[in-house]
KEPAKOL-333531 format. One record per residue (C-alpha): residue number from 1; residue in one letter; x, y, z. Coordinates in Angstrom, 3 decimals, padded with zeros to 6 digits. Example, Ala and Ser with C-alpha at 12.3 -4.5 7.8 and 13.67 -1.06 7.14 Angstrom:
% residues 2
i->1	aa->a	c1->012.300	c2->-004.500	c3->007.800
i->2	aa->s	c1->013.670	c2->-001.060	c3->007.140
END
This chain:
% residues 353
i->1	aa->x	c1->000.000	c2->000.000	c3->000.000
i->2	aa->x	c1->002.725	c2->002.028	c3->000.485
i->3	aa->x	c1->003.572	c2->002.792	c3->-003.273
i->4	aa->x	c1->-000.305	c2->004.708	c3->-003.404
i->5	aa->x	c1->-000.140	c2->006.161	c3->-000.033
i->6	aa->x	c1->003.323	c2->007.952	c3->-000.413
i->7	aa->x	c1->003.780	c2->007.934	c3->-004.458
i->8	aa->x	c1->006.456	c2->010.403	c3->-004.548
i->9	aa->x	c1->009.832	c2->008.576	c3->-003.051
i->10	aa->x	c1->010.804	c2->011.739	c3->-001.322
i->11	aa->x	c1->007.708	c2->011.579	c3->001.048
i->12	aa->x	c1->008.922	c2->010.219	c3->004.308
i->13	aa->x	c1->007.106	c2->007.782	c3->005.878
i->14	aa->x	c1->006.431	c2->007.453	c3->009.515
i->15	aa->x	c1->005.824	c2->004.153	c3->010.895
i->16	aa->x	c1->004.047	c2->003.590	c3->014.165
i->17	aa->x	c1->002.089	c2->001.831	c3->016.602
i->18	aa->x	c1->001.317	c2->002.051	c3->020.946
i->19	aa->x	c1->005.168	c2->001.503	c3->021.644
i->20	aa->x	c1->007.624	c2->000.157	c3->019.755
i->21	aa->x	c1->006.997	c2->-003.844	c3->018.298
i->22	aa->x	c1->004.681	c2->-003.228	c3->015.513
i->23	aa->x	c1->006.626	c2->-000.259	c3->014.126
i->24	aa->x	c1->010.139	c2->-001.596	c3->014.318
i->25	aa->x	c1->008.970	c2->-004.604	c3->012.270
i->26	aa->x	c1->006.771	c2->-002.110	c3->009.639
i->27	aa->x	c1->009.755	c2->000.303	c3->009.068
i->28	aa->x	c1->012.229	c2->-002.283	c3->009.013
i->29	aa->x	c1->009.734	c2->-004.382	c3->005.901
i->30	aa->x	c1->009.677	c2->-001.720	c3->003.954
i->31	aa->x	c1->013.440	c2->-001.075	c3->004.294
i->32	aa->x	c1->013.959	c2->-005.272	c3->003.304
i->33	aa->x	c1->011.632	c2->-004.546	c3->000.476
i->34	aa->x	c1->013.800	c2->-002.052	c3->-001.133
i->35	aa->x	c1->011.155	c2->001.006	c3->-001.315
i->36	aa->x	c1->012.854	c2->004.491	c3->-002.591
i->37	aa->x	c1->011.252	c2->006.150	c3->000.365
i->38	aa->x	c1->013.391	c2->007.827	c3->003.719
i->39	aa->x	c1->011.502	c2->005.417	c3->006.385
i->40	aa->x	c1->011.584	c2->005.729	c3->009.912
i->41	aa->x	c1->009.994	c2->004.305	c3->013.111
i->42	aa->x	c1->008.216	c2->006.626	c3->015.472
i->43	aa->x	c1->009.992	c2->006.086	c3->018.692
i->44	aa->x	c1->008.596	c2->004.695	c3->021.374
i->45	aa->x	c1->005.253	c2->004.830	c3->019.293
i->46	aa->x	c1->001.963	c2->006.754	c3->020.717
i->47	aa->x	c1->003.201	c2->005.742	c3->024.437
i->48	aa->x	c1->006.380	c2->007.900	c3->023.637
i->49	aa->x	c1->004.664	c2->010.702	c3->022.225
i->50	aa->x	c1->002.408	c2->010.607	c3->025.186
i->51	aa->x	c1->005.712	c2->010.874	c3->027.492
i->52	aa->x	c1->006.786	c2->013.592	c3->025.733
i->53	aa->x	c1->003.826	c2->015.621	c3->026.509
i->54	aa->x	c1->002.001	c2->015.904	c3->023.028
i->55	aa->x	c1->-001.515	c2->015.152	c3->022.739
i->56	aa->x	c1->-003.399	c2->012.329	c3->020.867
i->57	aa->x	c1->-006.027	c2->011.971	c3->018.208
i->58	aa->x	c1->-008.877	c2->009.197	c3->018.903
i->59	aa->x	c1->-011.545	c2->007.997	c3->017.201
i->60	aa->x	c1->-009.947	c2->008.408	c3->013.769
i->61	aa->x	c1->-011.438	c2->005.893	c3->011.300
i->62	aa->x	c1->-009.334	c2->006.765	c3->008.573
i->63	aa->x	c1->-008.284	c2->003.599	c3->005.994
i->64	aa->x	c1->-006.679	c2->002.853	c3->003.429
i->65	aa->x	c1->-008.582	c2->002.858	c3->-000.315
i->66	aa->x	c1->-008.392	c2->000.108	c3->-002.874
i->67	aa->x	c1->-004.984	c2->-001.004	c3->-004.363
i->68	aa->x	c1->-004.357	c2->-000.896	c3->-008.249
i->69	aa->x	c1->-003.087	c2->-004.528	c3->-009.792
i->70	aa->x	c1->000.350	c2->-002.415	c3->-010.857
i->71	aa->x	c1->000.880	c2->-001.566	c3->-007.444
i->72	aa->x	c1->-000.324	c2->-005.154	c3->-006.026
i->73	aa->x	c1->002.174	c2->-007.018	c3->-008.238
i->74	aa->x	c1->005.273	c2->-004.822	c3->-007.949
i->75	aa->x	c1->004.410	c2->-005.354	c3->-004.094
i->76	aa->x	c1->004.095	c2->-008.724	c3->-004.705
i->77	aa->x	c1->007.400	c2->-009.239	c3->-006.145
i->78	aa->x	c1->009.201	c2->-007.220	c3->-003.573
i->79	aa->x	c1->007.529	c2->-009.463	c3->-000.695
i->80	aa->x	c1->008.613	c2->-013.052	c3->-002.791
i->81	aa->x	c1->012.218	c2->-011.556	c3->-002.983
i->82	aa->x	c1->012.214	c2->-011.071	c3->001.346
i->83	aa->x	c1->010.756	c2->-013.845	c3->001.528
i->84	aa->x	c1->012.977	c2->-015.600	c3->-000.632
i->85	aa->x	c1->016.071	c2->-014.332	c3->001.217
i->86	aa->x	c1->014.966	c2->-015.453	c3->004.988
i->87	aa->x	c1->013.998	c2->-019.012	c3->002.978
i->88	aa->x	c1->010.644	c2->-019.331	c3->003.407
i->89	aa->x	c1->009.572	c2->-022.581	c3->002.078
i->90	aa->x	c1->007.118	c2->-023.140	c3->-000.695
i->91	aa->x	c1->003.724	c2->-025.489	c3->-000.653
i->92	aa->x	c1->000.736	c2->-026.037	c3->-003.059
i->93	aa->x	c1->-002.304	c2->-027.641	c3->-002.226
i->94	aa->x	c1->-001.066	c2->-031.109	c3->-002.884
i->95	aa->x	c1->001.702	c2->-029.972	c3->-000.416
i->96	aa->x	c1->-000.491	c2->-028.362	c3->002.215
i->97	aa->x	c1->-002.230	c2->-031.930	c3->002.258
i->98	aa->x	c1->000.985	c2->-033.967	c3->002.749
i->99	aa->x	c1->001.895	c2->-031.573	c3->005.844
i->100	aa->x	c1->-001.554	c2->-032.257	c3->007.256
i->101	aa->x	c1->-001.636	c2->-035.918	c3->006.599
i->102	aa->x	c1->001.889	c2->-036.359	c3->009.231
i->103	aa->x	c1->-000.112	c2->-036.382	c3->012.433
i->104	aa->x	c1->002.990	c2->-036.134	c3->014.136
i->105	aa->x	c1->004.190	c2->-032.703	c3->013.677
i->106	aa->x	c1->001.631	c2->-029.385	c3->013.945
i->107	aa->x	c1->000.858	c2->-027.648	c3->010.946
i->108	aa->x	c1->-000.990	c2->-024.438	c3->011.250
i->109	aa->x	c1->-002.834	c2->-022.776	c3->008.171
i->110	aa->x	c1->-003.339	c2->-018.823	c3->008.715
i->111	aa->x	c1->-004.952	c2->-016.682	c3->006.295
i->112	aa->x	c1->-003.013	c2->-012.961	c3->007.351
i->113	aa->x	c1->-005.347	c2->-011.083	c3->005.212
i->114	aa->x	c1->-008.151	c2->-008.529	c3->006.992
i->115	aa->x	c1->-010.744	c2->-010.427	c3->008.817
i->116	aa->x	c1->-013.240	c2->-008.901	c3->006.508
i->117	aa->x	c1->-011.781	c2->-010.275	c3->003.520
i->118	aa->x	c1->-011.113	c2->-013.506	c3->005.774
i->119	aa->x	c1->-015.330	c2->-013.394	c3->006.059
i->120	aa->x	c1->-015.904	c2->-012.604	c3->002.161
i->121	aa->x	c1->-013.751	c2->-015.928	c3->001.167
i->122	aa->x	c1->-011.167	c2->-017.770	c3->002.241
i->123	aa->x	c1->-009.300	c2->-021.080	c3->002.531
i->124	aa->x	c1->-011.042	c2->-024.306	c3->004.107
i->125	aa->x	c1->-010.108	c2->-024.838	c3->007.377
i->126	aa->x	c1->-007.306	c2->-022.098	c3->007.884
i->127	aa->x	c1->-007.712	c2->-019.482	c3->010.551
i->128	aa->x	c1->-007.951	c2->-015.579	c3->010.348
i->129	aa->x	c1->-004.671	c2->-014.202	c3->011.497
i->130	aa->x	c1->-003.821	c2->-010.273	c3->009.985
i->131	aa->x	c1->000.020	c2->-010.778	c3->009.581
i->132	aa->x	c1->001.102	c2->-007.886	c3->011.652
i->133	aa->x	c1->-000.750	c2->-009.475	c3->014.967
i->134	aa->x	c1->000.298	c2->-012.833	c3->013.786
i->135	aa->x	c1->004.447	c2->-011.930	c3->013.458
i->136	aa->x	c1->003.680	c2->-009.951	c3->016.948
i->137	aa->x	c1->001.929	c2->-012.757	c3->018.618
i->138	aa->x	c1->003.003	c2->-015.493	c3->017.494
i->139	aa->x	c1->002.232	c2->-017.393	c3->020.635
i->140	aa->x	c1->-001.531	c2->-016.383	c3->020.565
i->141	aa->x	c1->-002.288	c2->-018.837	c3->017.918
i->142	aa->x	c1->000.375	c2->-021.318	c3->017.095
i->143	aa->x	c1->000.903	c2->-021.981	c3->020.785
i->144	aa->x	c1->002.791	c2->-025.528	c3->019.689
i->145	aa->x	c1->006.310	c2->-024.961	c3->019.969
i->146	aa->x	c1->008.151	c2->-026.443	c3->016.636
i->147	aa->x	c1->004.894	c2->-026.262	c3->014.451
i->148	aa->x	c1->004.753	c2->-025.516	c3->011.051
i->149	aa->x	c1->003.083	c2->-022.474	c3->009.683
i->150	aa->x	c1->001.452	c2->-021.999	c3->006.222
i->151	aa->x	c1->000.543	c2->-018.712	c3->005.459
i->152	aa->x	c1->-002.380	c2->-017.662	c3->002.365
i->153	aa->x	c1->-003.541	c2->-014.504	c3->001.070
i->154	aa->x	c1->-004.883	c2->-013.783	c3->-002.431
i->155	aa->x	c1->-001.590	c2->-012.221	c3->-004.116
i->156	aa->x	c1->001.764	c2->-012.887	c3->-001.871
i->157	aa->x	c1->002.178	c2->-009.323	c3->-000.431
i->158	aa->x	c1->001.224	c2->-010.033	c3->003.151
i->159	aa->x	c1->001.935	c2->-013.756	c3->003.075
i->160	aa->x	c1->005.080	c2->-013.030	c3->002.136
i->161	aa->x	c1->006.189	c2->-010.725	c3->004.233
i->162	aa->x	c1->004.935	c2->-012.201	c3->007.697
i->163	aa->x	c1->006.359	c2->-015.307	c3->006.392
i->164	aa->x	c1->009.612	c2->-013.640	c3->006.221
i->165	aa->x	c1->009.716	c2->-012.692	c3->009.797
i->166	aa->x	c1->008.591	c2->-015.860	c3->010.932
i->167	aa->x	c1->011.391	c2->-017.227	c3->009.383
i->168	aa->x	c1->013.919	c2->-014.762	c3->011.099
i->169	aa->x	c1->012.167	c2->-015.993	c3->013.824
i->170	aa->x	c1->013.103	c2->-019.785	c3->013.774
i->171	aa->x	c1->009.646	c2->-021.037	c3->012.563
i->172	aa->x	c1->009.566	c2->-023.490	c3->009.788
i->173	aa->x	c1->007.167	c2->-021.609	c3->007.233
i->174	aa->x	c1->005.679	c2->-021.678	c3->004.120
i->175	aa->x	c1->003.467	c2->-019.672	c3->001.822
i->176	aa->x	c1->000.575	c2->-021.433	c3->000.120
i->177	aa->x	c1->001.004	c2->-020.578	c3->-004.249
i->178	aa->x	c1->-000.975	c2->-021.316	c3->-007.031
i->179	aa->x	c1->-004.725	c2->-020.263	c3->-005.615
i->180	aa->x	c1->-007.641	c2->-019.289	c3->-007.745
i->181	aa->x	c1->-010.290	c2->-017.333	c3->-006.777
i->182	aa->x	c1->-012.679	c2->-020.312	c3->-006.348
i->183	aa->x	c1->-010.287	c2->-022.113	c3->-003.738
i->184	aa->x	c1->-011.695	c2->-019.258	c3->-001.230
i->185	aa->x	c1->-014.764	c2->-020.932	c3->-001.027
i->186	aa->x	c1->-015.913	c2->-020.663	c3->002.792
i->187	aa->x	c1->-017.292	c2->-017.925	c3->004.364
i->188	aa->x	c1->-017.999	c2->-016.206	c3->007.395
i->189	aa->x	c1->-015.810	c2->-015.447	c3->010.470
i->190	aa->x	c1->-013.238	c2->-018.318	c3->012.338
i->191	aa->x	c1->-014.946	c2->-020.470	c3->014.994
i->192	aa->x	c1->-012.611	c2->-021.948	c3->017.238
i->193	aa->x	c1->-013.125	c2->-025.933	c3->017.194
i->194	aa->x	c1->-015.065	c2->-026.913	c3->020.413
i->195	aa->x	c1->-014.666	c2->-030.188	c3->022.352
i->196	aa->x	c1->-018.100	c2->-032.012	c3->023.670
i->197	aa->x	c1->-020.029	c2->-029.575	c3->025.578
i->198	aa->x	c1->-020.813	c2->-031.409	c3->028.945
i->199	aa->x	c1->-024.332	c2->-031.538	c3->030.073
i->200	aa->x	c1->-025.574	c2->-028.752	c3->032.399
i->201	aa->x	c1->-029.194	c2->-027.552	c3->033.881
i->202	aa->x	c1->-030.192	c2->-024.418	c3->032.421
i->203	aa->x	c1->-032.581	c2->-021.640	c3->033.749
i->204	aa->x	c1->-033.798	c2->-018.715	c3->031.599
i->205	aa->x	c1->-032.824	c2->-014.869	c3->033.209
i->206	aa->x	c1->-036.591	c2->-014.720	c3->034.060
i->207	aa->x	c1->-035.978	c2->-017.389	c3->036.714
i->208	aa->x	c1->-032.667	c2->-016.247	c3->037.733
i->209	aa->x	c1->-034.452	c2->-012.781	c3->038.637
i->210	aa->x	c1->-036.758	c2->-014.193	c3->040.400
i->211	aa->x	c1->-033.913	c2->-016.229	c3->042.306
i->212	aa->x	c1->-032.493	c2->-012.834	c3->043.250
i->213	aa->x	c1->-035.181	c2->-011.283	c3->044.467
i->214	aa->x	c1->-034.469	c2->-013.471	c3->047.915
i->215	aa->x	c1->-031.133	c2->-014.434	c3->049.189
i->216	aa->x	c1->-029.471	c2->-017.908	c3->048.496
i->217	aa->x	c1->-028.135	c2->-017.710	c3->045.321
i->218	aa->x	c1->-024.870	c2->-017.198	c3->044.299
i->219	aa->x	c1->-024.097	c2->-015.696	c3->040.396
i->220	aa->x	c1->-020.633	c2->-016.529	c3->038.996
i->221	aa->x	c1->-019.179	c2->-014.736	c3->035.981
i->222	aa->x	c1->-016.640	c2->-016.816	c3->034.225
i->223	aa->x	c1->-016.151	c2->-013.812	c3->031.014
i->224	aa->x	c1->-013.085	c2->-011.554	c3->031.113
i->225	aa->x	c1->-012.066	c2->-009.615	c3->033.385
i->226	aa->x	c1->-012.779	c2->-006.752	c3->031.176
i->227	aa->x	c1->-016.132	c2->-008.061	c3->030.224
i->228	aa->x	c1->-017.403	c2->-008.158	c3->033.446
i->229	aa->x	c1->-015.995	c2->-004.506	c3->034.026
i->230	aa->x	c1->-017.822	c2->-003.301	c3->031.108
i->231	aa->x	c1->-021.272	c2->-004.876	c3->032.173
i->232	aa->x	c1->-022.506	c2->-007.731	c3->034.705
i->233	aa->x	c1->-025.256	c2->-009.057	c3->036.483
i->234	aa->x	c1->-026.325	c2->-006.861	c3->039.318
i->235	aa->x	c1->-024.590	c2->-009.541	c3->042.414
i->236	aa->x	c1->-022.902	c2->-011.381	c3->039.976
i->237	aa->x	c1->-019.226	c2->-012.398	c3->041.407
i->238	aa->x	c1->-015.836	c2->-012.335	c3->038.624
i->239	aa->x	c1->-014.417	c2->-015.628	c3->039.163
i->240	aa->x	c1->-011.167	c2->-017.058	c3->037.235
i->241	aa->x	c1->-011.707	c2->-020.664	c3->036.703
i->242	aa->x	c1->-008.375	c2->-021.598	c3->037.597
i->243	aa->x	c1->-008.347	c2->-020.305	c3->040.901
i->244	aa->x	c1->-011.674	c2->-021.368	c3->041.281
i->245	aa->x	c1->-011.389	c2->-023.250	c3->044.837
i->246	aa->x	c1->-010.252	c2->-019.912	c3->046.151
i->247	aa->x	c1->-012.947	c2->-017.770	c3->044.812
i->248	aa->x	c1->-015.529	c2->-019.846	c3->046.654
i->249	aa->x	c1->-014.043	c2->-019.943	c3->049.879
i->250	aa->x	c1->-013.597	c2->-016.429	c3->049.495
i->251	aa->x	c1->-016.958	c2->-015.992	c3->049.156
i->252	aa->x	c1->-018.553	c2->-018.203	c3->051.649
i->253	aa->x	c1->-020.997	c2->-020.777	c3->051.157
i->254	aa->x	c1->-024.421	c2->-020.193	c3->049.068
i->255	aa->x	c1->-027.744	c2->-022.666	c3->048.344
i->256	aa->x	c1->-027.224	c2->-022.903	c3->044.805
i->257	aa->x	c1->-024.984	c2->-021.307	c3->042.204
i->258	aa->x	c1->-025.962	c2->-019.894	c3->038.909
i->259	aa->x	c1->-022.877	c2->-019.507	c3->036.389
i->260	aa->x	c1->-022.853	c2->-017.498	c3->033.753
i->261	aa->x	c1->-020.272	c2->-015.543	c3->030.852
i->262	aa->x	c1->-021.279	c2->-013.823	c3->027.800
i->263	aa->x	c1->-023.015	c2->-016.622	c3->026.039
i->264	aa->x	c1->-022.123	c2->-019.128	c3->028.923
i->265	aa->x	c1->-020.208	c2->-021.052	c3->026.971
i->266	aa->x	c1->-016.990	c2->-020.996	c3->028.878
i->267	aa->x	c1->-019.103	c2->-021.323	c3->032.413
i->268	aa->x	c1->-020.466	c2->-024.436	c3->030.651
i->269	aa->x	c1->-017.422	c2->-026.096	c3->031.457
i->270	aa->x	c1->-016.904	c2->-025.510	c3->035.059
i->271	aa->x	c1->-020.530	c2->-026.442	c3->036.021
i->272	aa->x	c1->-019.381	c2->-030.068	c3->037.447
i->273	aa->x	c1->-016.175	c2->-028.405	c3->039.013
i->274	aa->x	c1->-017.993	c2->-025.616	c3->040.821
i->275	aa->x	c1->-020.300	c2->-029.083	c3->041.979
i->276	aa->x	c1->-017.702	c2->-030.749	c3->043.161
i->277	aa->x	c1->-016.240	c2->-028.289	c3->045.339
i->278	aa->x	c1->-019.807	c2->-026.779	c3->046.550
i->279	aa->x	c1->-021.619	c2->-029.932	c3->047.295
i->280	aa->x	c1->-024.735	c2->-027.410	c3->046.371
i->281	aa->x	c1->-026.943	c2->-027.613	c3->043.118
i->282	aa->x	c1->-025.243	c2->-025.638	c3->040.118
i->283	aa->x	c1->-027.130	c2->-024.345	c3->037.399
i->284	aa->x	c1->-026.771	c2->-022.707	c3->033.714
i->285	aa->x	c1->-028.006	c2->-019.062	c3->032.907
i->286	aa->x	c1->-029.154	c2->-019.639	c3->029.119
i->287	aa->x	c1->-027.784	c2->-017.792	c3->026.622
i->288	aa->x	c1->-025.230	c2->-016.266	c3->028.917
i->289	aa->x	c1->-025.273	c2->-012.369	c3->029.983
i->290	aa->x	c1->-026.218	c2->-011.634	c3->026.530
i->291	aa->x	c1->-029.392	c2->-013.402	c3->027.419
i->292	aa->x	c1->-030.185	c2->-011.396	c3->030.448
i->293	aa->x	c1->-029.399	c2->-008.131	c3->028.347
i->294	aa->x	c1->-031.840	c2->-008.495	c3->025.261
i->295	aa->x	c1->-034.423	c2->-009.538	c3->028.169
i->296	aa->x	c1->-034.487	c2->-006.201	c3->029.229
i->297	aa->x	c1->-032.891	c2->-006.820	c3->032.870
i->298	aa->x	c1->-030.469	c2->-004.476	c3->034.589
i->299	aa->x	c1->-026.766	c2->-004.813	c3->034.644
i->300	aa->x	c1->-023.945	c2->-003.207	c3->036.884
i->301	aa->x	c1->-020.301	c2->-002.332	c3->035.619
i->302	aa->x	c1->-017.388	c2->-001.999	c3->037.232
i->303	aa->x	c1->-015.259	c2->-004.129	c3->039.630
i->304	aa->x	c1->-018.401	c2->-005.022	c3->041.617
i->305	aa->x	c1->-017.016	c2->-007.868	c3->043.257
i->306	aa->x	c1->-013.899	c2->-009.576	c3->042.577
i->307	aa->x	c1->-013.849	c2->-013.395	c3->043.688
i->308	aa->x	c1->-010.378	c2->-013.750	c3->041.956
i->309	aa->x	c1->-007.289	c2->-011.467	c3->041.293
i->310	aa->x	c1->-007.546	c2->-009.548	c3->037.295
i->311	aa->x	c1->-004.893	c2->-011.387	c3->035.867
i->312	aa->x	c1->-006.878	c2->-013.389	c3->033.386
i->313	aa->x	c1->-005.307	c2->-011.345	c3->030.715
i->314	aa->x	c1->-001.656	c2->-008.570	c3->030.458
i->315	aa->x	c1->-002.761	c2->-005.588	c3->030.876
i->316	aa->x	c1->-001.316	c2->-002.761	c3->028.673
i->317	aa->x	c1->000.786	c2->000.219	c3->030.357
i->318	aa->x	c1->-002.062	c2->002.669	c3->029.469
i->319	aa->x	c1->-004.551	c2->000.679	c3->030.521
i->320	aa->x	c1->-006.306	c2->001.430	c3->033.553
i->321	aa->x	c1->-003.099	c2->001.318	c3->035.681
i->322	aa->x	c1->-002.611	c2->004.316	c3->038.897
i->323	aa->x	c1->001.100	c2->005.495	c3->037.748
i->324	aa->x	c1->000.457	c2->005.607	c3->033.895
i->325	aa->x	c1->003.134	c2->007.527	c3->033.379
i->326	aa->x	c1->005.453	c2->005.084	c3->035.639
i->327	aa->x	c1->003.846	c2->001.671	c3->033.891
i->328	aa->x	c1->004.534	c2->003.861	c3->030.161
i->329	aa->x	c1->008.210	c2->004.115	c3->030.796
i->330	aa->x	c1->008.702	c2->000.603	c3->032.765
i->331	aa->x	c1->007.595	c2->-001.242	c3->029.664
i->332	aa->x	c1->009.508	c2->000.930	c3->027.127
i->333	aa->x	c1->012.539	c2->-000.426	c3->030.061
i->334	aa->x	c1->011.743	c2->-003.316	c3->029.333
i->335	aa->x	c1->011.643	c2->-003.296	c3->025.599
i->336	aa->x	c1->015.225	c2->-002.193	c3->025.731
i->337	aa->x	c1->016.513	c2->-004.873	c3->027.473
i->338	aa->x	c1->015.124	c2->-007.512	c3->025.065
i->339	aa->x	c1->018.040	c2->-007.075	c3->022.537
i->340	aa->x	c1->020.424	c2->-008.124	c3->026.059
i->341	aa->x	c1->018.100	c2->-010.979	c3->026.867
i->342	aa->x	c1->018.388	c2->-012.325	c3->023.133
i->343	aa->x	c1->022.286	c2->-012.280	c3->024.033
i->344	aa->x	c1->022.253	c2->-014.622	c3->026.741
i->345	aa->x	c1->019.638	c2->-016.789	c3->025.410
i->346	aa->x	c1->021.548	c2->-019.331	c3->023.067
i->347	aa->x	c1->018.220	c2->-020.879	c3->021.806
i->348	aa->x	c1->015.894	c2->-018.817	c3->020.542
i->349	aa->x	c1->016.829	c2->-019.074	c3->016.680
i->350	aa->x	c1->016.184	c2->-015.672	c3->015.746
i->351	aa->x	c1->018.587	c2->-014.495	c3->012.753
i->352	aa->x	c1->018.893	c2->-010.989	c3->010.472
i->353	aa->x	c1->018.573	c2->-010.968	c3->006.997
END
């Protein structure tokens, strides 16, 4: 995109992102792929310009427009040549199969495109991962270490050029050639695959309300931490299922115990758990929070009542800490000291190109 956003090669471009990670690896891209543009990474991103005492902009919903084939294949052939030099592998269809045919090694198959053209077509069975996320968080969804990666898009830009970073990265990767149009032939978002629900009784939020209206019954939010910030059940109690012993004894004993998430899903599966350490009848709010809000019933927000530390999830430096300044500079800190910590650490893999 860059070619159409900054046409004329003397227009600097300004790469940037909340701190430093996202940027780095934009600026330095374009630098691998040979553009005739002066690039440079905004230090220390939006936390550093916050630092410095400037102000930002929010709620901008500017985007980029359409991309003309010219531009799209010169891009293309940049990317293949990065790619080419960090040695990403390869793989057509017939090879994709082969890969997932040896049950004894992990292959993952991402599509880093936008999730909305993920939704408008893509690949059989591969997952929605936009490359910049995926080269950032790797972790977040190819959590198996030594697992192969196969990356699609629809014309080798983006594939190419996560791919390459993966590779730097000491991931065995490959990006999927020779697709038509027609081999994007699901639609829709990525659901994650689901092992067998268990069996749990169910009430309806009419019946929980009525449940509250006396004492005895205990509501337990299994959704994010942040979730249950944003909105909850007036009562309800944020527990973290894997410190789920603690939360009840913290809480103290009640008749019977309602659980409950955003679509209760995820409480689904610590129904016989919370039975097991209650001894008291548990029971399944259906349809989740969500249910209770299109029924009209009220909700609280906030940290109501905390059964279990928030620490489901890391929480960014500008988010909702007391010293944001102080959290700001202590991750930029630590930023710094990754190159040292590559140093000592003889097995991470990670090479220049």
């Amino acid at each position: 995109r860059v070619a159409e956003l900054a046409p004329d090669p003397r227009t600097r471009v300004i790469v940037n992102c909340a701190g430093r990670t996202r940027s780095i690896i934009g600026t330095q891209s374009l630098l691998n792929a040979g553009i005739p543009n002066p690039v440079a990474a905004l230090r220390n991103g939006t936390i550093g310009w916050t630092l410095a005492g400037q102000q930002l902009e929010h709620g901008q919903t500017r985007r980029f427009g359409a991309i003309s084939q010219d531009t799209r294949k010169a891009a293309a052939q940049r990317a293949r040549a990065v790619a080419d030099r960090a040695g990403v592998e390869r793989l057509d269809l017939a090879g994709l199969a082969q890969w997932q045919d040896e049950h004894d090694r992990t292959t993952y198959l991402l599509d880093v495109r936008t999730p909305e053209e993920y939704e408008a077509g893509h690949l059989p069975g591969s997952r929605s991962t936009p490359g910049g996320q995926l080269v950032q968080e790797t972790d977040h969804v190819a959590s198996v270490r030594g697992a192969r990666l196969v990356l699609v898009d629809d014309d080798g830009v983006r594939a190419n050029m996560s791919a390459s970073w993966l590779a730097q990265m000491g991931w065995q990767v490959a990006v999927l050639d020779g697709l038509s149009d027609a081999d994007f032939s699901e639609r829709g978002a990525w659901s994650a695959p689901l092992p067998r629900q268990p069996r749990a009784d169910t009430i309806d939020p009419t019946t929980l309300a009525d449940w509250l209206g006396e004492p005895g019954t205990r509501v337990l939010d299994f959704t994010a931490s942040a979730n249950y910030a944003k909105r909850h059940i007036p009562g309800a109690a944020w527990v973290l299922r894997s410190q789920l012993k603690q939360a009840l004894e913290r809480l103290g004993t009640a008749e019977r115990y309602v659980l409950t998430c955003g679509s209760s899903l995820l409480a689904r599966f610590a129904v016989a758990e919370v039975q097991a350490l209650s001894g008291k009848p548990v029971f399944l709010l259906d349809g989740g929070t969500s249910a209770w809000v299109a029924a009209g019933l009220p909700t609280e927000d906030g940290e109501s009542l905390l059964a279990s530390p928030r620490i489901d999830r890391y929480r960014r430096p500008y988010e909702g800490t007391d010293n944001p300044r102080e959290a700001m500079q202590g991750y930029l800190d630590w930023e710094f000291g990754l190159v040292e910590q590559l140093g000592r650490d003889g097995t991470h893999g990670f090479f220049v190109i």
